[in-house]
DSSP file (Angstrom, degrees, kcal/mol; ACC not computed):
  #  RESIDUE AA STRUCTURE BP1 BP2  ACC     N-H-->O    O-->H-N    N-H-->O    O-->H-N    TCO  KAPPA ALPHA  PHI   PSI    X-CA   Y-CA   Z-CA
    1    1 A X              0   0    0      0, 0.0     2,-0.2     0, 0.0     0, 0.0   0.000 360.0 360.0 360.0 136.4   19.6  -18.6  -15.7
    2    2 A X        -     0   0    0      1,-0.1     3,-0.0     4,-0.0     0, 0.0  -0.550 360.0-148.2 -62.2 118.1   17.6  -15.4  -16.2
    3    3 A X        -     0   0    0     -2,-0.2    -1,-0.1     1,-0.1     0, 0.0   0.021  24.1-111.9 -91.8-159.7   19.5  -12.7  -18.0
    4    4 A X  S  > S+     0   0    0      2,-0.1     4,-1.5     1,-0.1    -1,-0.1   0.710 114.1  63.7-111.2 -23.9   18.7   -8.8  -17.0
    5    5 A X  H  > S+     0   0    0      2,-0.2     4,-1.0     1,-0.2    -1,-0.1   0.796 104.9  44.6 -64.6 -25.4   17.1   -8.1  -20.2
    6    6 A X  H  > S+     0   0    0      2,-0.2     4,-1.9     3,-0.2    -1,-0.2   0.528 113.8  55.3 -91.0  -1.4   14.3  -10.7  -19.5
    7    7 A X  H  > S+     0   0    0      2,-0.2     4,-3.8     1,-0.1    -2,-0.2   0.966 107.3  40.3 -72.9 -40.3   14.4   -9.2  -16.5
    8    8 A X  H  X S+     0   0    0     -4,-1.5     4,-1.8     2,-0.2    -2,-0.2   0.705 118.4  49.5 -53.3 -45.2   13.9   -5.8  -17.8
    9    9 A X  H  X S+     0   0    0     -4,-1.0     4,-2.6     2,-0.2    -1,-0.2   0.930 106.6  62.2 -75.4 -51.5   11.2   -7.5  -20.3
   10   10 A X  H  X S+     0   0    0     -4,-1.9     4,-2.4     1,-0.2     5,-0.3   0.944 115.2  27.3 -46.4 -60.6    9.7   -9.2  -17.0
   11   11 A X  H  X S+     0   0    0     -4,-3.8     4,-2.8     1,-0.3     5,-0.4   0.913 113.3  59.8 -96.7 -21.8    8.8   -5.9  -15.3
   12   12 A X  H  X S+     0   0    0     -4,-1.8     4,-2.2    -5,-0.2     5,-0.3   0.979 109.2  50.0 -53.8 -48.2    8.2   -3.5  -18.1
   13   13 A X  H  <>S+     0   0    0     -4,-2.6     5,-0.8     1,-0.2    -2,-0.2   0.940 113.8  46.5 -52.4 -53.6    5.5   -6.0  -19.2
   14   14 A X  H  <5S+     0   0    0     -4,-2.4    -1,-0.2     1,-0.2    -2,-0.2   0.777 114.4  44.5 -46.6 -36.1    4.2   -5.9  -15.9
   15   15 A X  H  <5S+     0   0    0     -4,-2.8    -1,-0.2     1,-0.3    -2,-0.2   0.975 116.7  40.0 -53.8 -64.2    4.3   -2.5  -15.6
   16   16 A X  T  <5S-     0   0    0     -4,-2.2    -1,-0.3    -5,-0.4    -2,-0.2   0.343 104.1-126.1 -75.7  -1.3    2.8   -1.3  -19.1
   17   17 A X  T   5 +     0   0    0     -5,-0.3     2,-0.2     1,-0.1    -3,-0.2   0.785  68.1 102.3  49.7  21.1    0.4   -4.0  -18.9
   18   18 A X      < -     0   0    0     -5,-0.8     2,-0.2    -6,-0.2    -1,-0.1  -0.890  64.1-141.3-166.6 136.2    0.9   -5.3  -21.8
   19   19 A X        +     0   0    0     -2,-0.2     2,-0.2    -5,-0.1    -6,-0.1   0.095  50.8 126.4 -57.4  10.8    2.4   -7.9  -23.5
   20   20 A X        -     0   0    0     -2,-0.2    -2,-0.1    -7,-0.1    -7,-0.0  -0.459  62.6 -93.3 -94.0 170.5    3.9   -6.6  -26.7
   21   21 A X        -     0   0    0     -2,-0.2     2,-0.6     1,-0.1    -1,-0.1  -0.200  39.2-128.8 -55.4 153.9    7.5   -7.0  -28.2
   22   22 A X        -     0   0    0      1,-0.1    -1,-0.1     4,-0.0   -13,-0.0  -0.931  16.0-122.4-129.8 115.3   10.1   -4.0  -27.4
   23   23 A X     >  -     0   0    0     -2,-0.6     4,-1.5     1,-0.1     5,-0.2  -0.134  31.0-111.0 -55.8 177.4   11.9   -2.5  -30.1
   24   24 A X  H  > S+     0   0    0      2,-0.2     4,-0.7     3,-0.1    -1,-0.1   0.573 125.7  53.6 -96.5 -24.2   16.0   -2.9  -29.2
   25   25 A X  H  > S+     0   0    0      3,-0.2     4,-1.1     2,-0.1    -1,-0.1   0.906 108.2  52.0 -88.4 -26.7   15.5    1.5  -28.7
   26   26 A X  H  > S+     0   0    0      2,-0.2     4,-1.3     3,-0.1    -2,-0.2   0.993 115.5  32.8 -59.8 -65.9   12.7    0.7  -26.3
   27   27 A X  H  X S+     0   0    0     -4,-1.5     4,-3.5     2,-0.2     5,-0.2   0.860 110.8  64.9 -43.2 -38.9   14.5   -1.8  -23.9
   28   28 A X  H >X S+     0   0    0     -4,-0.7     3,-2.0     2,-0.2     4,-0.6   0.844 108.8  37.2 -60.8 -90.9   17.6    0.1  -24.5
   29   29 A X  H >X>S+     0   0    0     -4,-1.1     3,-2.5     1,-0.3     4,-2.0   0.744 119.4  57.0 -16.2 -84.1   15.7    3.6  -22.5
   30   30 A X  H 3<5S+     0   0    0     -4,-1.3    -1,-0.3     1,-0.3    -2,-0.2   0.504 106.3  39.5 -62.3  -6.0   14.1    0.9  -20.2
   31   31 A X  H <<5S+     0   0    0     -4,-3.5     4,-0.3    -3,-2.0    -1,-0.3   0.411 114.2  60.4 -75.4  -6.0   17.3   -0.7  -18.9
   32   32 A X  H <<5S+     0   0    0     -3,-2.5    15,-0.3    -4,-0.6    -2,-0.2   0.284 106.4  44.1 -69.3 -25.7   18.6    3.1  -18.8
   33   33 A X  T  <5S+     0   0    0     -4,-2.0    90,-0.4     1,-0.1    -2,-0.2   0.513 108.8  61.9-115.2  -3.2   15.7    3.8  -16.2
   34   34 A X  S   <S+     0   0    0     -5,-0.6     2,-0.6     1,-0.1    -2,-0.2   0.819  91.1  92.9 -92.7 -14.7   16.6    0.5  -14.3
   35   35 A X        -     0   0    0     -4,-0.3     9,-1.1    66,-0.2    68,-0.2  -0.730  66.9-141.9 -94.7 121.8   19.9    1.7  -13.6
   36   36 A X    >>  -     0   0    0     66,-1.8     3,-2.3    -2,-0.6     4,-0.5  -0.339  35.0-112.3 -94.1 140.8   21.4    3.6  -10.6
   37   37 A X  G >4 S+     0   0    0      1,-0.3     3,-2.6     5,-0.3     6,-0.6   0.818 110.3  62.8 -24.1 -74.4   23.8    6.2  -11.1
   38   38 A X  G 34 S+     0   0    0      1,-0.2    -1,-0.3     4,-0.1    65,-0.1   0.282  80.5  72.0 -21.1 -13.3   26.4    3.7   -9.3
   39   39 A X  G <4 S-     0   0    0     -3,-2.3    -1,-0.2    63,-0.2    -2,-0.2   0.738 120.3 -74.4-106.1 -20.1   26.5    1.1  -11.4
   40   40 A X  S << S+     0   0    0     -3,-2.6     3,-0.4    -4,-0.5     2,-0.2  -0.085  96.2  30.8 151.4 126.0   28.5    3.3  -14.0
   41   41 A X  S    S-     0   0    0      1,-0.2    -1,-0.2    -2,-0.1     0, 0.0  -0.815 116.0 -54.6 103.6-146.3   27.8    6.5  -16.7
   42   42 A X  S >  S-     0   0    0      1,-0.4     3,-1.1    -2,-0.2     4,-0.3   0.126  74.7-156.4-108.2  22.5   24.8    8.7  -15.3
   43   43 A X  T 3   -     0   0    0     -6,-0.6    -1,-0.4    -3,-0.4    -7,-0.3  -0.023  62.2 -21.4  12.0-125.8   22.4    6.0  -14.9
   44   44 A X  T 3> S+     0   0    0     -9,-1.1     4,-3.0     1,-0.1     3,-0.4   0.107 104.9 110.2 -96.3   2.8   18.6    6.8  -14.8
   45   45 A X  H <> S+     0   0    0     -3,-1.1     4,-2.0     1,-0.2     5,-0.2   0.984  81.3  44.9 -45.7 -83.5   19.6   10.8  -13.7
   46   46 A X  H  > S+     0   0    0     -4,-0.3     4,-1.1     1,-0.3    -1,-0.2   0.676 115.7  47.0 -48.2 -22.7   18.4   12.3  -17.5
   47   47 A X  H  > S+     0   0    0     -3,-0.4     4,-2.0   -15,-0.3    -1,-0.3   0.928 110.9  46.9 -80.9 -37.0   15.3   10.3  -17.5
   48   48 A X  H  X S+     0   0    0     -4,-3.0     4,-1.4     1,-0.2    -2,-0.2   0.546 108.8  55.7 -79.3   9.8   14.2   11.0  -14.2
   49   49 A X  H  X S+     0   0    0     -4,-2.0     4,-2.4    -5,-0.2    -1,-0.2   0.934 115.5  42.1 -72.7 -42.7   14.9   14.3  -15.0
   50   50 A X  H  X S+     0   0    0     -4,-1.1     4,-0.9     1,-0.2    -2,-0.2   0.781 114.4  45.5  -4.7 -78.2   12.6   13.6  -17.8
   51   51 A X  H  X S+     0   0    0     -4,-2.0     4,-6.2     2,-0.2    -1,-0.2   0.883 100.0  64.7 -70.1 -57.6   10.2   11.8  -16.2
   52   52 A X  H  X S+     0   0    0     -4,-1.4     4,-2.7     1,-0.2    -2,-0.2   0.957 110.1  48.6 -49.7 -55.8    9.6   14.3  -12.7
   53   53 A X  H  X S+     0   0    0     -4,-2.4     4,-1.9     2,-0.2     5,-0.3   0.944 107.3  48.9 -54.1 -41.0    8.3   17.0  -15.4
   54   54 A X  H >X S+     0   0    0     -4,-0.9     4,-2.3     2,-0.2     3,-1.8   0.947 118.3  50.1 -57.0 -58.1    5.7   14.5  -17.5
   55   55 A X  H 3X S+     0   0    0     -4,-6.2     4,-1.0     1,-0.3     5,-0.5   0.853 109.2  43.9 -63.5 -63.1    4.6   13.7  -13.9
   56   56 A X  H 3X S+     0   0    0     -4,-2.7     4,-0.6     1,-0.3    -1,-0.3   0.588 115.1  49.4 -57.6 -16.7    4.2   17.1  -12.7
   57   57 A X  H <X>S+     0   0    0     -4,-1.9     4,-3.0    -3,-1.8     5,-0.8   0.962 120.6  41.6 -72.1 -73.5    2.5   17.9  -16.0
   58   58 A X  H  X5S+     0   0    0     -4,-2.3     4,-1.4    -3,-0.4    -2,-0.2   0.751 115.4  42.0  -1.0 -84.1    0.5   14.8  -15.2
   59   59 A X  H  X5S+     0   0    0     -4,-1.0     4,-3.5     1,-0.2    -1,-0.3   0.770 119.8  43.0 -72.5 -32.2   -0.2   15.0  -11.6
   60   60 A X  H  X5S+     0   0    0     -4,-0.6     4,-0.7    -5,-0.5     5,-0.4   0.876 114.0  55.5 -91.4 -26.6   -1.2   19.4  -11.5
   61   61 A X  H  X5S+     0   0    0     -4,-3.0     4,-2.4    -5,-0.2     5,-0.3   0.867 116.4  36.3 -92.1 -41.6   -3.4   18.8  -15.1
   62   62 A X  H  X<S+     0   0    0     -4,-1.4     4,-1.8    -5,-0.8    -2,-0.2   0.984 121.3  44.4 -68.9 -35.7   -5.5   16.0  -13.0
   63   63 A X  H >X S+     0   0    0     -4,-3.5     3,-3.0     2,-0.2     4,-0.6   0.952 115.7  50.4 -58.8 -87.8   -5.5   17.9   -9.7
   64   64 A X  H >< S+     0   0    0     -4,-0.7     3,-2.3     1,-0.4    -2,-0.2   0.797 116.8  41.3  42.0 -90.9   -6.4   21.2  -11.8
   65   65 A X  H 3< S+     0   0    0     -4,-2.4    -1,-0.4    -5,-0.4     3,-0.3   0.798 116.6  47.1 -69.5 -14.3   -9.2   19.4  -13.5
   66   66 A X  H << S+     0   0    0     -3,-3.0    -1,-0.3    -4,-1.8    -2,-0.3   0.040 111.2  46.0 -85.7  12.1  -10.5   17.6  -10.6
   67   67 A X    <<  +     0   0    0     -3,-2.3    -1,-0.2    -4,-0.6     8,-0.1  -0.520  59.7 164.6-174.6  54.4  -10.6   20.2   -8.2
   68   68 A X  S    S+     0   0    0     -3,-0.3    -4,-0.1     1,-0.2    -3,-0.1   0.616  79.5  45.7 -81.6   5.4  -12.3   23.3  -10.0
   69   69 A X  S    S+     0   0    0      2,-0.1    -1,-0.2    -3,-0.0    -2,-0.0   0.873  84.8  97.9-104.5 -33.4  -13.0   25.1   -6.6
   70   70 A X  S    S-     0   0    0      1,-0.1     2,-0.1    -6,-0.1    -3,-0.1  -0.056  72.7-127.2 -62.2 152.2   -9.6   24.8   -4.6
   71   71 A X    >>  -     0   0    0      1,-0.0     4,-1.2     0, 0.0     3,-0.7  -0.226  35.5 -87.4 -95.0 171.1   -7.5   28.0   -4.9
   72   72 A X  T 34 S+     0   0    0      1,-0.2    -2,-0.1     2,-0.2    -1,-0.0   0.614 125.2  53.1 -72.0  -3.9   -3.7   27.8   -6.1
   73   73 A X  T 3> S+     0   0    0      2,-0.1     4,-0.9     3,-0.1    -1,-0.2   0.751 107.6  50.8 -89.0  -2.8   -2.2   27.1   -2.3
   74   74 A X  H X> S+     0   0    0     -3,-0.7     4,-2.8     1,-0.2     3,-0.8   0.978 116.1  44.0 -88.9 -61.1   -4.6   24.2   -1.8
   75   75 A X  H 3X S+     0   0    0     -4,-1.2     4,-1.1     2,-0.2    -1,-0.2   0.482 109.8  50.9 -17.7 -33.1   -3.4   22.8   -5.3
   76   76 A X  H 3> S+     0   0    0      3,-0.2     4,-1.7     2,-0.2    -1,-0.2   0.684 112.8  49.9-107.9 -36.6    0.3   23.4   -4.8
   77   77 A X  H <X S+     0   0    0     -4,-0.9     4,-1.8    -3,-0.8    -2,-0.2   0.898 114.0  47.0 -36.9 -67.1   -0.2   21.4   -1.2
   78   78 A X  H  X S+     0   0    0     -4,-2.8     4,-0.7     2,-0.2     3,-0.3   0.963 117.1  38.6 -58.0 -69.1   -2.0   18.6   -3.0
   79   79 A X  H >X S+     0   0    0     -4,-1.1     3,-3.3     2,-0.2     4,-2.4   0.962 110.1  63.9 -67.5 -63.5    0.5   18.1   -5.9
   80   80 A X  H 3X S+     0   0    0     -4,-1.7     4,-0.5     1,-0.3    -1,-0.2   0.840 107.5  46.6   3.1 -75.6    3.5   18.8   -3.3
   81   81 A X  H 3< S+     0   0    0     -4,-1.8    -1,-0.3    -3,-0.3    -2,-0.2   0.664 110.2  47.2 -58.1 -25.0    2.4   15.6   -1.6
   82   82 A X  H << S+     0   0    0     -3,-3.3    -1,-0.3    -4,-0.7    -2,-0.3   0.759 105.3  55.6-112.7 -20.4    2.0   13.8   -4.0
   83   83 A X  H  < S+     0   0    0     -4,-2.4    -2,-0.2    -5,-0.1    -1,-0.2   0.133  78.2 134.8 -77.9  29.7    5.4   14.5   -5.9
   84   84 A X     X  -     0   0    0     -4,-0.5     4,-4.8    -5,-0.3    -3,-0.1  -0.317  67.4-131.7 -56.1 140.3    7.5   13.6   -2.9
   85   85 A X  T >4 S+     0   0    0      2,-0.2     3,-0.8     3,-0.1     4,-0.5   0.897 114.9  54.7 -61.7 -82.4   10.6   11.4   -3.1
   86   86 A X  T >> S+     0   0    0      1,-0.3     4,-3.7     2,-0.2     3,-2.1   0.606 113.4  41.4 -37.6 -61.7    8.8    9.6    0.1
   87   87 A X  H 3> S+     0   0    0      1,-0.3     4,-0.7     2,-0.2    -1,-0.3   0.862 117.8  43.5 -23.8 -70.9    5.6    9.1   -2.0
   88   88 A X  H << S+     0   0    0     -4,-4.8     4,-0.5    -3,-0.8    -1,-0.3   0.320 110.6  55.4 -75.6  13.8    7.1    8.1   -5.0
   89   89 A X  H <> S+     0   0    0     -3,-2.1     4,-3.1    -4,-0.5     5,-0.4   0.609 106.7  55.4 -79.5 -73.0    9.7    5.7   -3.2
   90   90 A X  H  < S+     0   0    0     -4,-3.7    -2,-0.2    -5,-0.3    -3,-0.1   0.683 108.5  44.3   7.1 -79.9    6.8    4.1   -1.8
   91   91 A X  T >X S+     0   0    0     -4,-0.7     4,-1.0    -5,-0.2     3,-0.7   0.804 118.9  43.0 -48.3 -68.0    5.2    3.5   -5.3
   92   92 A X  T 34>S+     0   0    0     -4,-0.5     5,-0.8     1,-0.3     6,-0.5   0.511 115.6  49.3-118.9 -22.6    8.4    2.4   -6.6
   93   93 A X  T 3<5S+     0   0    0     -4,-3.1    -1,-0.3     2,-0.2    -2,-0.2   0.676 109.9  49.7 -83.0 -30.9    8.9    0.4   -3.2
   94   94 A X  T <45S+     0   0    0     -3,-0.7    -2,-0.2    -5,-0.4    -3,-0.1   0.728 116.9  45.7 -89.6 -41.0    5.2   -1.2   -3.6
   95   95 A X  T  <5S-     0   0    0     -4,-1.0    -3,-0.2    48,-0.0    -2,-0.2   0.631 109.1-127.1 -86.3 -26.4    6.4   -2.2   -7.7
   96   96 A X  T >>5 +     0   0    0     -4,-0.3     3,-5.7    -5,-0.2     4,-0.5   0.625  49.9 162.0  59.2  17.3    9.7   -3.5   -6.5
   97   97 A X  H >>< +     0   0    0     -5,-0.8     3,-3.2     1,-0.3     4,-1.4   0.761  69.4  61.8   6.8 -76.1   11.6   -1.4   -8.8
   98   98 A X  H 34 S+     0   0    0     -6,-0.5    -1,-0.3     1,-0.3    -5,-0.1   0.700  93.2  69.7 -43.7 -31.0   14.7   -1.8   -6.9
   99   99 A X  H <4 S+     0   0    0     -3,-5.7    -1,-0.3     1,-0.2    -2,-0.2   0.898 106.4  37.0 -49.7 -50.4   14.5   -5.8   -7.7
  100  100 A X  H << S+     0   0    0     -3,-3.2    -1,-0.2    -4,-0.5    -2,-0.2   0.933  96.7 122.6 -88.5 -44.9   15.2   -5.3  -11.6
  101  101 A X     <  -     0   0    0     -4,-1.4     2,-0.5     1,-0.1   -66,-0.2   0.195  57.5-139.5  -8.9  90.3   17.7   -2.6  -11.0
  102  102 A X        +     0   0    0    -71,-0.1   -66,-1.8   -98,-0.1     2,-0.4  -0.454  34.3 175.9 -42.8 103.8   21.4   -2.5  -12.1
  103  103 A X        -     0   0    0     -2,-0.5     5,-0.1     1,-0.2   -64,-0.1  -0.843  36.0-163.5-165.0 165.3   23.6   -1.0   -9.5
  104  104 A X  S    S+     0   0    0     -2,-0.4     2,-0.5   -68,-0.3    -1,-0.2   0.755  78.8  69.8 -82.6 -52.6   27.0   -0.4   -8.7
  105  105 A X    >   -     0   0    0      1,-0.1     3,-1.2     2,-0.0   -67,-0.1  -0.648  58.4-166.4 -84.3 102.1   27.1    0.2   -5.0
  106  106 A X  T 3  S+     0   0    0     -2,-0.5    -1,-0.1     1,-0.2    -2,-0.1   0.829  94.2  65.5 -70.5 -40.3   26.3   -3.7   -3.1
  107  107 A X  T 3  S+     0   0    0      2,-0.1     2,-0.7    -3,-0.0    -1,-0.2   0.584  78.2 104.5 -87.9  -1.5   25.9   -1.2    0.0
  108  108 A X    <   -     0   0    0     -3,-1.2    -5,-0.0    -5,-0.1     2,-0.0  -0.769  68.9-133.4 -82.6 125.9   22.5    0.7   -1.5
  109  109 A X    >   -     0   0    0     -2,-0.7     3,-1.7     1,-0.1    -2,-0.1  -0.156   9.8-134.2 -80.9 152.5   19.4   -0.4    0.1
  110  110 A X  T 3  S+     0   0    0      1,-0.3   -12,-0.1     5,-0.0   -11,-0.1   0.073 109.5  58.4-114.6  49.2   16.5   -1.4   -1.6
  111  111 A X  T 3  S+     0   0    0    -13,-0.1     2,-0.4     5,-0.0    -1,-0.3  -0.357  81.3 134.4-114.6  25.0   14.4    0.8    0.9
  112  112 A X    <>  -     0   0    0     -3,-1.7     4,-1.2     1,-0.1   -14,-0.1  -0.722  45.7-153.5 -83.5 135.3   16.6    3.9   -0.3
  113  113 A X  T  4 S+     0   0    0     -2,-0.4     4,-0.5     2,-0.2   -23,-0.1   0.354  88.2  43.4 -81.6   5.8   14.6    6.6   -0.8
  114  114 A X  T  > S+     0   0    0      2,-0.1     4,-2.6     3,-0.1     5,-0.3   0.674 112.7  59.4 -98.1 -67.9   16.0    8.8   -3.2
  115  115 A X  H  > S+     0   0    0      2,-0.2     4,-1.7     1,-0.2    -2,-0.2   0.906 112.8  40.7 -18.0 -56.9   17.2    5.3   -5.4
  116  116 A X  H >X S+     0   0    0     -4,-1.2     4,-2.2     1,-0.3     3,-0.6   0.970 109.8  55.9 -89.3 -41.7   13.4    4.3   -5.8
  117  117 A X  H 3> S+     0   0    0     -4,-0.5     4,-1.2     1,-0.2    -1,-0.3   0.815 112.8  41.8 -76.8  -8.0   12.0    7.5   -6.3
  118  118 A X  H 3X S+     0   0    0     -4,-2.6     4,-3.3     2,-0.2    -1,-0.2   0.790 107.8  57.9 -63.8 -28.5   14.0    8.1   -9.1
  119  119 A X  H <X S+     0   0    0     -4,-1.7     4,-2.9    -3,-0.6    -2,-0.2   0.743 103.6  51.8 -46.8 -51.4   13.8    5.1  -10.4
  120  120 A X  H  X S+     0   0    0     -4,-2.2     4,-2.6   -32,-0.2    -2,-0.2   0.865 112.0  46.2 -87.9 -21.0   10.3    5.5  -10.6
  121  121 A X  H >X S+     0   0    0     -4,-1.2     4,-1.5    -5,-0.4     3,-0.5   0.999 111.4  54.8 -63.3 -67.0   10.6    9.2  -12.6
  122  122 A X  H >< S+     0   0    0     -4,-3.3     3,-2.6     1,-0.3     4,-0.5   0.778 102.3  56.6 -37.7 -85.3   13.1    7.5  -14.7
  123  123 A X  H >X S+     0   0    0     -4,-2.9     4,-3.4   -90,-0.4     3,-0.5   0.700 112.2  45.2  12.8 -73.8   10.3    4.8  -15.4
  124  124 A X  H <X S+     0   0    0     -4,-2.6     4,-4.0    -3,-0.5    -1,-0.3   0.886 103.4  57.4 -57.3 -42.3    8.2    7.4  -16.6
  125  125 A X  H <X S+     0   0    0     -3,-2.6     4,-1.3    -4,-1.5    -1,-0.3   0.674 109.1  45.9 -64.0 -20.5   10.3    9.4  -18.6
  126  126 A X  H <> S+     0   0    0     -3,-0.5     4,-2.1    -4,-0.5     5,-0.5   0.917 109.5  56.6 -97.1 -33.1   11.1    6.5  -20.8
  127  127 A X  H >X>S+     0   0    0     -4,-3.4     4,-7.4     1,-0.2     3,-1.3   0.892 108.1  48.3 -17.4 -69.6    7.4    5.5  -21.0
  128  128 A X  H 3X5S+     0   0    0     -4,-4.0     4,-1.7     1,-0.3    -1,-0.2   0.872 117.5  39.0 -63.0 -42.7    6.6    8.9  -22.2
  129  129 A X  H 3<5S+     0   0    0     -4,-1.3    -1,-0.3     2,-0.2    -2,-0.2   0.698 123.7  42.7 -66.9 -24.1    9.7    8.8  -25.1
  130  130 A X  H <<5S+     0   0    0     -4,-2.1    -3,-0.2    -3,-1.3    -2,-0.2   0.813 140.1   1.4-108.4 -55.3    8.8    4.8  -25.9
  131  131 A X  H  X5S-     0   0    0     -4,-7.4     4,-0.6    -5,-0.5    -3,-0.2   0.616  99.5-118.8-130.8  12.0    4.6    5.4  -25.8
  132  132 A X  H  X< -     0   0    0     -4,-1.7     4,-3.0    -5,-0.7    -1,-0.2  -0.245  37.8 -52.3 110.2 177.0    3.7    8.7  -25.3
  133  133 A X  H  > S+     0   0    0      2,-0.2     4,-2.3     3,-0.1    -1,-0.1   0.981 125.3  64.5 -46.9 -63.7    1.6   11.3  -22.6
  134  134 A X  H >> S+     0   0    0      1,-0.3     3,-3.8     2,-0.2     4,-1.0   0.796 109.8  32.9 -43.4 -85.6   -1.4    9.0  -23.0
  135  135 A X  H 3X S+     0   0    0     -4,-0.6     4,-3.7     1,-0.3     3,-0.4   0.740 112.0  55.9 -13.3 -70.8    0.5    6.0  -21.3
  136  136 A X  H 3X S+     0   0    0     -4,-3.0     4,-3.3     1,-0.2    -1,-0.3   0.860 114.4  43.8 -37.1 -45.8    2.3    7.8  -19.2
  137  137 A X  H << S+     0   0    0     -3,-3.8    -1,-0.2    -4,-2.3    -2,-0.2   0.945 114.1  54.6 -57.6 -36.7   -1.6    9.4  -17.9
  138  138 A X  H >< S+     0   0    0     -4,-1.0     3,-1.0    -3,-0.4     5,-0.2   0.919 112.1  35.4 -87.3 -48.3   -2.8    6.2  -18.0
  139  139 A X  H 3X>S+     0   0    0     -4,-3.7     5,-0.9    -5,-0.3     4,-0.6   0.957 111.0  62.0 -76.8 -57.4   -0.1    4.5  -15.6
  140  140 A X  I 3<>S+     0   0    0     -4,-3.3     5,-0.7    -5,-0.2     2,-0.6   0.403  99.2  56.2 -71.5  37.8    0.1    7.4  -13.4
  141  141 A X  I <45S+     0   0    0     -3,-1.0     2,-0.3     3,-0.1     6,-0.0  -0.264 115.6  41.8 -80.2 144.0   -3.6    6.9  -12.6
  142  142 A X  I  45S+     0   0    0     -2,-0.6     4,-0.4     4,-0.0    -2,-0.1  -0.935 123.2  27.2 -48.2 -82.9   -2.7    3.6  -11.6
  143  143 A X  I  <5S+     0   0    0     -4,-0.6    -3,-0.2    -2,-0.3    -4,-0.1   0.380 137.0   9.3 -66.0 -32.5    0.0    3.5   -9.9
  144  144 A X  I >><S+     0   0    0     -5,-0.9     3,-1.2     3,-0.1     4,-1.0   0.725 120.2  49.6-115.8 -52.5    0.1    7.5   -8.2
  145  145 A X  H 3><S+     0   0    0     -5,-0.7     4,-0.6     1,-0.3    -4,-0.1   0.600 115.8  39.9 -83.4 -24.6   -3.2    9.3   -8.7
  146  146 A X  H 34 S+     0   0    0     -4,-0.4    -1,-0.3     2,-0.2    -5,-0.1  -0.257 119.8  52.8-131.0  39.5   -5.7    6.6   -7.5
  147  147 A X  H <4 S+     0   0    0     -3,-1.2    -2,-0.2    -6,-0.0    -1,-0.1   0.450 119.6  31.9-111.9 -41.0   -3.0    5.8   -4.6
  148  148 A X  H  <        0   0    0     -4,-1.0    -3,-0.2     1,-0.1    -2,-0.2   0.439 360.0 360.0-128.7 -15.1   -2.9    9.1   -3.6
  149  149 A X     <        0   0    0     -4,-0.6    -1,-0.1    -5,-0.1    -3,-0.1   0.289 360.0 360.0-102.1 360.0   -6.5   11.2   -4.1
């Protein structure tokens, strides 16, 4: 039987793209970003708070540099759209997030949209604390920015 930590190992590898070993402080943040509020403590709340700022840093520095003629409402539009709970739910919907998830409530759906897009901010925020901005740019171009442009 599959425990939830190789679950946890399962889709962070997948995620990250890469196959190396997880310190016991990494896994610990990424079973912290698999975990829904319900299931007990704050869950994944503090990361995706975390996490929604790295992305907006993220998403407005690529728009920004990509877009040297558009004005600041066109920009604010852009990035808008692309930090939406629907958007990032989506994403997080597309990854199958909700599959590795801990949570407490049997009657949360794993097409909730609020669930997945946090989930997937959470995600990020421990990226950035476990391997830094760079990662973090590098998976959102994957996964948002060459989804979404």
């Amino acid at each position: 039987m599959v425990t939830y930590m190789e679950k946890v190992i399962e889709f962070m590898h997948r995620f990250l793209e890469d196959e190396s070993e997880f310190t016991d402080e990494e896994l610990d943040l990424y079973k912290i970003a698999l975990t829904h509020s319900t299931y007990g403590s704050q869950g994944n709340q503090r990361l995706a708070f975390l996490g929604d700022a790295v992305l907006k840093q993220i998403i407005r520095e690529h728009l920004y540099l990509k877009n040297p003629y558009d004005c600041k409402g066109i920009l604010t539009m852009a990035s808008s759209r692309i930090e939406s709970n629907n958007n990032y739910s989506k994403i997080a919907i597309n990854l199958n997030v909700f599959n590795y998830m801990r949570v407490g409530n049997p009657a949360l759906k794993s097409h909730n949209i609020t669930a997945n897009a946090e989930a997937l901010e959470a995600l990020f925020g421990a990226v950035y604390l476990t391997k830094g901005l760079q990662t973090a740019k590098r998976l959102a171009e994957k996964y948002i920015l060459n989804n979404n442009l």
